[in-house]
N, C-alpha and C positions, 0 to 999 in steps of 0.2 A: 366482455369481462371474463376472468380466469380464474378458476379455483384451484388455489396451491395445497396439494396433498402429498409431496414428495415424501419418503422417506429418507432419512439425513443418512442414512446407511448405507452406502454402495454396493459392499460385497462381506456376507459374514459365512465364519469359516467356523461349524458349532460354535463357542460360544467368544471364537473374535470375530469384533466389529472394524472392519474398516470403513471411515465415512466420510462422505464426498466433499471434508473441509479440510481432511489429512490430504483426498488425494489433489486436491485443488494447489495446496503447498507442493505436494512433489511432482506435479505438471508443469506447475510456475518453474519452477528451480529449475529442471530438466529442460525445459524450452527455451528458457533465459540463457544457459549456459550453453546450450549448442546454438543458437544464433548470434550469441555473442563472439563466439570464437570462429563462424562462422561466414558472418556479413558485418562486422563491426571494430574486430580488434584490429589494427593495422602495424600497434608496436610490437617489434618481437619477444621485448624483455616482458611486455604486459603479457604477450601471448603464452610464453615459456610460465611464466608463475599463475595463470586462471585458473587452472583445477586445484591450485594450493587456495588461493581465495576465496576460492567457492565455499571451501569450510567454514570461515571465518563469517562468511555472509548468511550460510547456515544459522550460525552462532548467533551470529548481529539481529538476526529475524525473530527467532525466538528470545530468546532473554529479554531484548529490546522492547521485542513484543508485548511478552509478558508482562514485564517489569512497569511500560507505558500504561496500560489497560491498569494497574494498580494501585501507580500514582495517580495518572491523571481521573480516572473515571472509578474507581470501589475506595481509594485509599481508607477513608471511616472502618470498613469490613474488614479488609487485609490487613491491616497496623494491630487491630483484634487478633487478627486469626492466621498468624506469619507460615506456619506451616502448609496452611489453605493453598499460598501462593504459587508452591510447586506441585500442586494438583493441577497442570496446563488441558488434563483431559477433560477436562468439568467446562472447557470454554473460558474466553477471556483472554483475546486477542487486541494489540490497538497498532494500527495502521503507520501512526505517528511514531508511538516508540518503538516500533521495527525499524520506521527510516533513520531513527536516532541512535540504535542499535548497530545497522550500515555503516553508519556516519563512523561512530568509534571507532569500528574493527576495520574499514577502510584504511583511516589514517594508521591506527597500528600495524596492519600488513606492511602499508606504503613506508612507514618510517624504520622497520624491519627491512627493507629490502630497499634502500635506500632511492626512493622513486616518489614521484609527487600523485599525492592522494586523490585527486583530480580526474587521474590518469584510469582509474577503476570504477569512480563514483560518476562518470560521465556515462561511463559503458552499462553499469549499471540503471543508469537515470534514462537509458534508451531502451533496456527492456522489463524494466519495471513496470511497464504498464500492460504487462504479458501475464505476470503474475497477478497483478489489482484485478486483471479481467476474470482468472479464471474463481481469487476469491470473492469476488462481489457475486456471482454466481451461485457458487458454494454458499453465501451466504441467503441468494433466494433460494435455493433449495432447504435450506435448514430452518427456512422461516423467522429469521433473524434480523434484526436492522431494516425492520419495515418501512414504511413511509406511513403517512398521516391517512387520514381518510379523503376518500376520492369519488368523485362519479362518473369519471372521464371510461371512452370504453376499453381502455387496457389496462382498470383497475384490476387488483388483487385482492381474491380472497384470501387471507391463511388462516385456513381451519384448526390450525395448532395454538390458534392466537385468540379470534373472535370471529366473528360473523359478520364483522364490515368489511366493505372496497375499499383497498387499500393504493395508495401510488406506489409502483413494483421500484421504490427508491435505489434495490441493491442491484434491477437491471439500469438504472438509470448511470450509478456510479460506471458498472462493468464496460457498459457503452462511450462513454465519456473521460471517465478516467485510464480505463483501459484500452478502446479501439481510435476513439478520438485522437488521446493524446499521445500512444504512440505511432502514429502518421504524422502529427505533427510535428515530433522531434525528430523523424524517418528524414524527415524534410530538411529541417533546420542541419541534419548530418551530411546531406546530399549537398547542403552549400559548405562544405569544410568548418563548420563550425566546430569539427572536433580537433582542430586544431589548434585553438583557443583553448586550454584545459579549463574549466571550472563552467565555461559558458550554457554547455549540455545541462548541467546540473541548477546552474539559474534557472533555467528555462522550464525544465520539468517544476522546480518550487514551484514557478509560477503558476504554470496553466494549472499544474493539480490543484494547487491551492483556491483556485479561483471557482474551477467544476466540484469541489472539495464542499466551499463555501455555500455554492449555489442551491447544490442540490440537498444540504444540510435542512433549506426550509421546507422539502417535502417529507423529510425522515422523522420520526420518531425521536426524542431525546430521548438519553439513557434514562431508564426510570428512576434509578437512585440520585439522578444529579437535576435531571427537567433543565429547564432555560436556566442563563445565569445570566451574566451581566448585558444590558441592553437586548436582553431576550434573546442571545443567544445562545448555540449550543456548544458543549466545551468544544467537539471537533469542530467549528467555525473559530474558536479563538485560536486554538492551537494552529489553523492553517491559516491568517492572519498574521499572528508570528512567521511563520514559515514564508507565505505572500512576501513578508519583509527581506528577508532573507535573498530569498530568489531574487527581487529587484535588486538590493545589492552587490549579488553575485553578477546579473547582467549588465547594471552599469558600468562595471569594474573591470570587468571580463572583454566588454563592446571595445571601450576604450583599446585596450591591449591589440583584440583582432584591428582593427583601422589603423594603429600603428604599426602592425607587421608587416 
């Protein structure tokens, strides 16, 4: 068993903080966008416009982010308290409305520059699990998005929380949604499946949504919301949704690849 006492503070400069959930975003983004251009773009027209998207996806991560974490998980609070909502330093990130954030400014780039949306959101969907890896970490360190209580031997303590063993749920995520899944889309690219536009992107809904789902029943619900329909958590509905999604996207996408 482990007792968590990290400080969420990285590196402070007198009296700035920089902390290991800002630099968890600018490792993600840095790493995603040199291996993307590095071992995965192969169009040139994608390749010539990447450092222009990368903003865009900046953009998509945050707002989306925000914006998701608002509606879906405080909305009661923030609908009060509208100005609260661009206080992003205070915490109050959602996974989901990041990716629906992507989503947006993806197609907006692509239909700017007249190219199929696809072509970005696939590239994306293969190292997005570079980023989930390094914030589910960032988030054990912060002591955030705990798991339930545990007795197993690679419970966690966080002493910032309580005094129970806890299941270290946000390594469980980092493991699975980030190392798991991307080897297995590493994979699914190594059979030309990026050839197929849209199929990369089914395939990430899925598997995320699935380790998304699973690991949901060792995590803590958000306190303001607890379980909700059929006991579960909103991130298990919202990836559900998504689940649906991805299978649509792969049905659809399969067909296409087998007739090429």
């Amino acid at each position: 068993m482990f007792i968590n006492n990290f400080d969420p503070v990285a590196i402070e400069f007198f009296s700035i903080e920089i902390r290991w959930y800002s630099l968890a975003y600018i490792v993600g983004i840095i790493c995603g966008w040199f291996i993307s251009k590095k071992f995965f773009i192969s169009d040139k027209d994608v390749l010539n416009k990447f450092d222009d998207f990368i903003t865009y996806i900046i953009l998509g991560i945050i707002v989306g982010g925000r914006l998701g974490y608002v509606i879906f998980y405080n909305y009661d609070y923030y609908s009060n308290n509208l100005l609260d909502i661009l206080k992003v330093w205070q915490g109050g990130m959602s996974f989901h409305g990041g990716l629906i954030g992507i989503i947006i400014v993806s197609i907006w780039f692509s239909k700017k520059n007249n190219q199929n949306a696809f072509n970005y959101l696939d590239i994306i969907s293969l190292v997005a699990p570079i980023g989930i890896f390094f914030g589910r970490i960032a988030n054990f360190i912060n002591s955030e998005l705990y798991g339930i209580e545990s007795n197993l031997p690679w419970a966690v303590k966080f002493i910032k929380v309580d005094n129970l063993f806890r299941h270290p749920s946000q390594l469980y995520e980092a493991f699975f949604e980030g190392l798991i899944l991307f080897f297995i889309l590493k994979n699914f690219k190594n059979k030309n499946f990026l050839k197929t536009p849209g199929l990369i992107s089914g395939l990430f809904l899925f598997f995320y949504s699935i380790f998304r789902f699973i690991i949901e029943f060792f995590r803590v619900p958000d306190q303001q919301l607890g379980y909700l329909f059929f006991n579960l958590t909103m991130g298990q509905i919202i990836s559900l949704l998504f689940l649906l999604v991805g299978i649509y996207l792969i049905m659809m996408k399969y067909e296409i690849k087998k007739e090429s």
